[in-house]
N, C-alpha and C positions, 0 to 999 in steps of 0.2 A: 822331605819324603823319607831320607833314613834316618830322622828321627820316629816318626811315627812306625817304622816299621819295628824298629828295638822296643820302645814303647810297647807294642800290639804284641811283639812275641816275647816280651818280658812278663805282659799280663795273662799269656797264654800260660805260661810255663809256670807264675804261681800260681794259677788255678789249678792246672796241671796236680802240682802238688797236694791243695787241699782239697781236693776231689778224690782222693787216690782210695782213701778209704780202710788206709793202710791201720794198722794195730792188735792188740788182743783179742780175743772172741767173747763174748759175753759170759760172765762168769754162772756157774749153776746157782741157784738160790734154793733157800728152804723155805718153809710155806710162811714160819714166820718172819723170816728173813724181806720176803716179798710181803707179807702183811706192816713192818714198819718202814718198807719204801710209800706203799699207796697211801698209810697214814701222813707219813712226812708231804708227799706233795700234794695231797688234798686239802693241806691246813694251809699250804704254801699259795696252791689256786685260791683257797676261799678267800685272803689277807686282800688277794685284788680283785675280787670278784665284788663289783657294784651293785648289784644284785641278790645279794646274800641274804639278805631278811625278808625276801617273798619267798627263798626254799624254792621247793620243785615247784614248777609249772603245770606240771602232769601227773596220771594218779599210774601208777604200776598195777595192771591188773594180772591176781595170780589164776594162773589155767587152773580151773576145778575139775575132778573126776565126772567122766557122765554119770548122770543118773538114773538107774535102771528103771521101767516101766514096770510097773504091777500088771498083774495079770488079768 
């Protein structure tokens, strides 16, 4: 029994730790500074992406302006 209890509050207490959430705050970026993050990890997802040579699934459709009624 006081094994399992050291055990239990051993595993408490590294979680504890990595939970804590402790560190620096997110650094600012520039626009292209954040344009070769999303390049970098989009080439990273596609490498494991099973899926890659059917492309989208789906069609993006763009919102058009109304069109106004003749009179």
């Amino acid at each position: 029994m006081k094994g399992f209890i050291r055990i239990s509050t051993g595993m408490v207490l590294a979680l504890s730790l990595l939970l804590t959430g402790c560190g620096k705050p997110m650094a600012a970026l520039t626009e292209e500074e954040e344009e070769l993050i999303v390049a970098y990890a989009s080439s990273a997802v596609s490498k494991a992406n099973r899926a890659q040579e059917r492309g989208l699934t789906w069609q993006v459709e763009e919102e058009l302006p109304p069109e106004e009624e003749a009179p």
